[in-house]
C-alpha positions in Angstrom: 0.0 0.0 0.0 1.2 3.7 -0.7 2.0 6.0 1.7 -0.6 7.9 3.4 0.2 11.5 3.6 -2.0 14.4 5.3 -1.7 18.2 5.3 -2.8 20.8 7.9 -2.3 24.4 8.8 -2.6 25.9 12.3 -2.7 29.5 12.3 -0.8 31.4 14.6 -0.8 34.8 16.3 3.2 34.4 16.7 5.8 35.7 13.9 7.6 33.0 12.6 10.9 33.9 13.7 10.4 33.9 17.4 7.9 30.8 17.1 10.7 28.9 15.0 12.9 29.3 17.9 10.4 28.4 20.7 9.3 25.6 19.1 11.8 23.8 16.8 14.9 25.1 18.1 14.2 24.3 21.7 14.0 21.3 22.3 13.2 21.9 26.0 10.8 24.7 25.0 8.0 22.2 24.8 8.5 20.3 28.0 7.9 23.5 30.0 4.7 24.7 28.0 3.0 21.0 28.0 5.0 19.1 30.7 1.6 16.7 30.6 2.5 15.7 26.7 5.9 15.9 26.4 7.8 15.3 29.1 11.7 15.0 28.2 13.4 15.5 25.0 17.0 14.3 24.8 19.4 13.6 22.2 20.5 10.3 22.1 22.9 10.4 18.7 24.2 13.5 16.8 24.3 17.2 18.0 20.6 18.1 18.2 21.4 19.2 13.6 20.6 17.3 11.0 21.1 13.1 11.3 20.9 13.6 15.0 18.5 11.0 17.0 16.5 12.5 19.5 14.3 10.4 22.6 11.0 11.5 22.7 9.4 10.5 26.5 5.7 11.3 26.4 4.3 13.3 29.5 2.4 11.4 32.7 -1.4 12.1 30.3 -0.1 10.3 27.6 -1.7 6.5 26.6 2.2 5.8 25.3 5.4 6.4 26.8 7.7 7.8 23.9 9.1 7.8 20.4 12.9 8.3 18.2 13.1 10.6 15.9 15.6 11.9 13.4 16.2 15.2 12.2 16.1 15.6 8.4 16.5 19.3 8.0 16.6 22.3 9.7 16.4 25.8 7.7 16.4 28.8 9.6 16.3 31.2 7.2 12.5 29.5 5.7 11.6 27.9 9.3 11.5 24.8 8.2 11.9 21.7 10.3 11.7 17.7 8.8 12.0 14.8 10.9 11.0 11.3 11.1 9.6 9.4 13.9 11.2 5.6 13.5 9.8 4.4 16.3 6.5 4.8 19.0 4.8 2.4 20.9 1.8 4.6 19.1 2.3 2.6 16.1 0.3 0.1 15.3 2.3 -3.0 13.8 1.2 -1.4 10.2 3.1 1.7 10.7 7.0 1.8 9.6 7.4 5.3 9.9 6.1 8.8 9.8 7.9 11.6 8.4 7.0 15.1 8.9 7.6 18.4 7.5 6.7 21.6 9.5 6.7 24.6 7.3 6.1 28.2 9.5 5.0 31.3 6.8 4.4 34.2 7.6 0.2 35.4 7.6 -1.2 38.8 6.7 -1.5 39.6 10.4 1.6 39.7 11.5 1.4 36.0 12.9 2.3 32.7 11.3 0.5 29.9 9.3 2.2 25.9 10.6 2.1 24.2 7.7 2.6 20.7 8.4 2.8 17.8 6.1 2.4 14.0 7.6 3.6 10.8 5.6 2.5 7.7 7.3 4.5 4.7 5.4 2.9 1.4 6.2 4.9 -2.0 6.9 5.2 -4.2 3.7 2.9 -4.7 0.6 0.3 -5.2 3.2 -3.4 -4.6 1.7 -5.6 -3.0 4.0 -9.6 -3.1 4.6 -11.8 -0.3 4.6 -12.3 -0.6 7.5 -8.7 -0.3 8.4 -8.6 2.7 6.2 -11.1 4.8 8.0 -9.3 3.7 11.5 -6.6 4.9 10.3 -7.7 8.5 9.2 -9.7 8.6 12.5 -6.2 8.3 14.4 -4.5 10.7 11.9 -7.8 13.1 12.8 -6.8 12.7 16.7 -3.2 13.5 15.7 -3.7 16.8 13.9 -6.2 17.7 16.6 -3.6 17.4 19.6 -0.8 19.1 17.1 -3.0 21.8 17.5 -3.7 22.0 20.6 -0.3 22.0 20.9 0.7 24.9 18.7 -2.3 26.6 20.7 -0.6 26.2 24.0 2.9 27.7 22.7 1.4 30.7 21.4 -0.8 31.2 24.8 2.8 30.5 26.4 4.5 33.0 24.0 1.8 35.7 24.4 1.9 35.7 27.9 5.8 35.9 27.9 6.5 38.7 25.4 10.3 38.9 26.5 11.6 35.4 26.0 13.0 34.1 22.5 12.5 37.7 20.9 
C-alpha cells in the first residue's frame, strides 16, 4: 500500500521567527509549555542538527510512553523543520514510519501559518480493509487535533511571555 500522507495548517498569532525558535529550536521549550505531553526531550545520537536521533518520552497524560526521531533538516532562514519518527509504541504494527515536515510562513497579520505535512509509510505490501482505512484517518484526525492543541498552547505560552525568545 502507498503511503498515506495528510496536510494541515494551524494559524498562529506568533511571527515565525520567534515561534521557529520556541518551538523547533528548543528542544526543552516544549517540556515546559506542555510538561503533561511531552515530558523529556533528549538527544540520544548526533548534535541536536541534521542526522541527530533525539528520545521522545511522552508526559504522565499520555496513553504511550515515547518515540525516536531523526532530524532531516533544519532551515532557519524558511523555518523549516523535517523529521521522522522511527519508532512509537503509538504505532500500530502497520506503521513503519512517519515523516513530517513543518513549514512556518508568515500570515497577513503579522502572525504565522504551521504548515505541516504528515507521511505515514505502512509495513510491507500489506493490503488494508476499509475498514482499516477509516481507523486509520480517525487516528491521523486525533493526531492533527492534539498538534493543534499543541501549537495553541505555545502561542498562549508566548503571548503571555512577550520577552523570551524575541
Amino acid at each position: 500500500m502507498a503511503p498515506l500522507t495528510c496536510d494541515y495548517d494551524v494559524p498562529c498569532s506568533i511571527p515565525p521567527p520567534r515561534l521557529f525558535k520556541a518551538f523547533i529550536l528548543d528542544d526543552h521549550f516544549i517540556t515546559k509549555v506542555l510538561p503533561q505531553a511531552i515530558k523529556k526531550v533528549e538527544i540520544v545520537e548526533g548534535d541536536g542538527g541534521v542526522g541527530s536521533i533525539k528520545l521522545i518520552t511522552f508526559g504522565e497524560g499520555s496513553q504511550y510512553k515515547g518515540a525516536k526521531q531523526r532530524v532531516d533538516g533544519i532551515d532557519k532562514d524558511n523555518f523549516t523543520y523535517s523529521y521522522t519518527i522511527l519508532e512509537s509504541d503509538s504505532f500500530s504494527d502497520k506503521i513503519e514510519k512517519v515523516a513530517n515536515v513543518i513549514k512556518i510562513e508568515a500570515s497577513a497579520d503579522g502572525g504565522s501559518i504551521c504548515k505541516t505535512t504528515s507521511t505515514y509509510y505502512p509495513k510491507g505490501n500489506i493490503e488494508y480493509t476499509e475498514e482499516q482505512i477509516e481507523g486509520a484517518k480517525q487516528q491521523i484526525k486525533a493526531a492533527k487535533e492534539r498538534s493543534s492543541a499543541m501549537f495553541k498552547a505555545v502561542e498562549a505560552y508566548l503571548i503571555a511571555n512577550p520577552d523570551v525568545y524575541n
